[in-house]
N, C-alpha and C positions, 0 to 999 in steps of 0.2 A: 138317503143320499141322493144327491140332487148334483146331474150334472149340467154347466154351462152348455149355450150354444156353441162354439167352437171348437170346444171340448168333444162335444156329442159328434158334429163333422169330423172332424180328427180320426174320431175311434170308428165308425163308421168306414172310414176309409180306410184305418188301418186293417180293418177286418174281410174288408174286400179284397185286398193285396192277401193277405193269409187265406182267403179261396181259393185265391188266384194260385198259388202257391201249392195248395191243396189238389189241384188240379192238375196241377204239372207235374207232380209226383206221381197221380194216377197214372197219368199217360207214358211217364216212365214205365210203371209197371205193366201197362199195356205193350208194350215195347218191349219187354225182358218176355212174357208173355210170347208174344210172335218171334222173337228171336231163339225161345227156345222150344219153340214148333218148329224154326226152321233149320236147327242143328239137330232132331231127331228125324227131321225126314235125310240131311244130307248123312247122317252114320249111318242110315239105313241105307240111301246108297252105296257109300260105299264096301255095307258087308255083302251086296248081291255078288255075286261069279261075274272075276272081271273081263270086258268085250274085247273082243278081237278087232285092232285098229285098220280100215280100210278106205280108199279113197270115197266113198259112200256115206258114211259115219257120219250122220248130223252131229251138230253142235250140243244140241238139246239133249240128245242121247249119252254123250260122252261127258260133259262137265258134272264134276263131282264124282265121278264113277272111277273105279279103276279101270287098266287101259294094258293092252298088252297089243305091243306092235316089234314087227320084224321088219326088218330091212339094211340098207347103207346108209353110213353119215356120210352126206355133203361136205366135207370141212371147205370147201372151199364158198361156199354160201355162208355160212356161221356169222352169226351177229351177236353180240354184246347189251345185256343190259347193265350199262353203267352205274355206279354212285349205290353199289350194296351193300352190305355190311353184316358181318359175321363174329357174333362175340365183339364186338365194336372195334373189330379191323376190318381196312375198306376193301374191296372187291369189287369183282363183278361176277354179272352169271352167263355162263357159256349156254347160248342158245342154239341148236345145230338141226338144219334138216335132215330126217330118217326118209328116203326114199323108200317109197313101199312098191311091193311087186305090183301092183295095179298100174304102175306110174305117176302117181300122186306122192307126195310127201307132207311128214308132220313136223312141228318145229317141238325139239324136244330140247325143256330145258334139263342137262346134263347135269349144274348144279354150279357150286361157288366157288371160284379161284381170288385168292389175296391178290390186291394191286395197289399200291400204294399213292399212285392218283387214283384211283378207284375207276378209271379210265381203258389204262393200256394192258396189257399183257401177253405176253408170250403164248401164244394160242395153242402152237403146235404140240408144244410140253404137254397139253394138256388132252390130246385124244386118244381114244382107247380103240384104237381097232377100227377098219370098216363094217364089216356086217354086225347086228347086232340085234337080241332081244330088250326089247326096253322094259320095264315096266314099270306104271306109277300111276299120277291122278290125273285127269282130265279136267280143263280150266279154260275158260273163255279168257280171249284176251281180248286189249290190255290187259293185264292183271293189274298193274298200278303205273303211275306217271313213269316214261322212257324206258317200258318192258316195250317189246319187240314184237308188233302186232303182225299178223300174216296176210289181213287186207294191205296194209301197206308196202306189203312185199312182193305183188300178185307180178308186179312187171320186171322186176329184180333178178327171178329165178325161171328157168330152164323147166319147169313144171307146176302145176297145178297144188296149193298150200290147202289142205282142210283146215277149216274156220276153228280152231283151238288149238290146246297147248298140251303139250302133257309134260308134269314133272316127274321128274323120273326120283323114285325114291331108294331110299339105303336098303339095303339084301335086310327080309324081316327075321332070317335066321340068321344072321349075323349080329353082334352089337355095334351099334354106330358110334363107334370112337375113331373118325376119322382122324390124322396127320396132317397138321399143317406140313410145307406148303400143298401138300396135293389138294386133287380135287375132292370136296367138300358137298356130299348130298343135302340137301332140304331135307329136314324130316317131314309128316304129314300137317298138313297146316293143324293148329288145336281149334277146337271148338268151344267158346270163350261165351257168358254168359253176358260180354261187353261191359259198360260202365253203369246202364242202368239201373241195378239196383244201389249202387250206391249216390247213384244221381235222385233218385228216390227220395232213398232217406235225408238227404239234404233238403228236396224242398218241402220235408215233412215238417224238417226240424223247422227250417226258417219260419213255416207257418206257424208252429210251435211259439217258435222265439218273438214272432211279433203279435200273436192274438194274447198269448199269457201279459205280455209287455203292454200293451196299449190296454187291455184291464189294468193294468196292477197302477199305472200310472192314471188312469181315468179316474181309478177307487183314489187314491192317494190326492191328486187334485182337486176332486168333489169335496174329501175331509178338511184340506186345510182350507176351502173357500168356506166349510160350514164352521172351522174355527174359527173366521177372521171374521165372519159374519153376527158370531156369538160373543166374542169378544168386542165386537163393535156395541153389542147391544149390551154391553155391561156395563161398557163406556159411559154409553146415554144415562143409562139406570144410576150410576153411580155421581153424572152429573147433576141428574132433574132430583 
C-alpha cells in the first residue's frame, strides 16, 4: 500500500495533534495527581487538635485548620458577602467581627441568610447573642469574588483584623437540617478530585479518535488510488 504525498503530510499531521492530545491528557493526570496530594495533606489538617484564635495567629498557621475563638460580635461592623446562593435561592453571607480578649478581632463568617435581591437583608433578625464561642475552619481571604477581605477593612474598624477568616460550622453532634428562613451554616467545604480525570479521558479519547481515523482513512485512500491505478492498467491492456 502506497501512500500519496499529501496524503502522507495529512496523516503525519494528524498524528501530531493525537500527541499533542496525548500529552494534555497526561498533564491532566499530573494535575489530579497534585491535587490529590493536596487534599490529603489539607484532611490532615484539619484532623490535628483545633488552635486557639488569638491576635497573634498567622495566617499560615490557621488556614485549613480548625479554629476555636472566644469573644464578642461587633454587629455594628458586620459586612455582607452578596450574590450567594443556597439550594439555588439567593442570599447572602453574614460576615461579623468576634472581638477577642487581646483586642484584636476576626471576621467570622456566621453563615447564609435568604435575600431575595441576594443583596439586602434584615441584619438584626439574624444575630445570636454577644459573646460567643465560634468554631470552624480557617481560610485566607478573599475566598472568592465580593467575599469580604480584612485588608481592606484595616481603616473601617475600631481595631486591629487578623489576616483570615473563619467559617463557622453546623454543631458536628448535631444533624444539619437547618430551617429556612433562619440562619443557614456552610457545611465543611468537600474535597473534590476536580474535573481532571475526566478532562483526561477526553483528550485520550480525541487522540484515540483522530490517530485510529486518519489510519483508517490513509488505508482506505492508498486502496482506492491502487484501484484506480489498476483499473487504469486494464484499460490500457484491454486497449493495446
Amino acid at each position: 500500500m502506497r501512500i500519496d504525498g499529501r496524503d502522507r503530510v495529512g496523516l503525519v499531521v494528524a498524528l501530531l495533534v493525537a500527541a499533542i492530545c496525548v500529552r494534555l491528557g497526561v498533564w491532566q493526570l499530573d494535575r489530579l495527581h497534585e491535587r490529590r496530594q493536596r487534599n490529603a495533606l489539607l484532611l490532615a489538617a484539619r484532623a490535628r487538635p483545633p488552635l486557639e484564635v488569638d491576635g497573634s495567629l498567622p495566617a499560615d498557621s490557621a488556614r485549613d485548620r480548625r479554629l476555636v475563638a472566644r469573644g464578642v460580635y461587633d454587629y455594628a461592623h458586620e459586612r455582607l458577602w452578596h450574590g450567594r446562593s443556597y439550594e439555588g435561592v439567593p442570599g447572602v453571607d453574614l460576615v461579623t467581627p468576634l472581638r477577642l480578649a487581646g483586642g484584636a478581632a476576626v471576621l467570622v463568617d456566621r453563615g447564609w441568610a435568604p435575600s431575595p435581591d441576594a443583596f439586602h437583608v434584615d441584619q438584626p433578625a439574624y444575630r445570636e447573642g454577644d459573646s460567643a464561642v465560634v468554631r470552624g475552619l480557617g481560610m485566607l481571604a478573599p475566598r472568592a469574588r465580593g467575599d469580604v477581605d480584612p485588608a481592606a477593612l484595616r481603616d473601617s474598624v475600631p481595631y486591629r483584623l487578623v489576616p483570615f477568616i473563619i467559617q463557622q460550622l453546623p454543631p458536628a453532634t448535631a444533624p444539619y437540617r437547618p430551617l429556612p428562613p433562619g440562619l443557614i451554616r456552610w457545611p465543611t467545604p468537600e474535597l473534590s478530585d476536580g474535573p481532571h480525570l475526566s478532562y483526561a479521558i477526553q483528550w485520550f479519547s480525541f487522540a484515540v479518535i483522530i490517530g485510529v481515523g486518519s489510519l483508517a482513512l490513509a488505508r482506505k485512500r492508498a486502496a482506492e488510488a491502487e484501484l484506480e491505478l489498476s483499473d487504469g492498467r486494464g484499460t490500457i491492456n484491454a486497449l493495446s
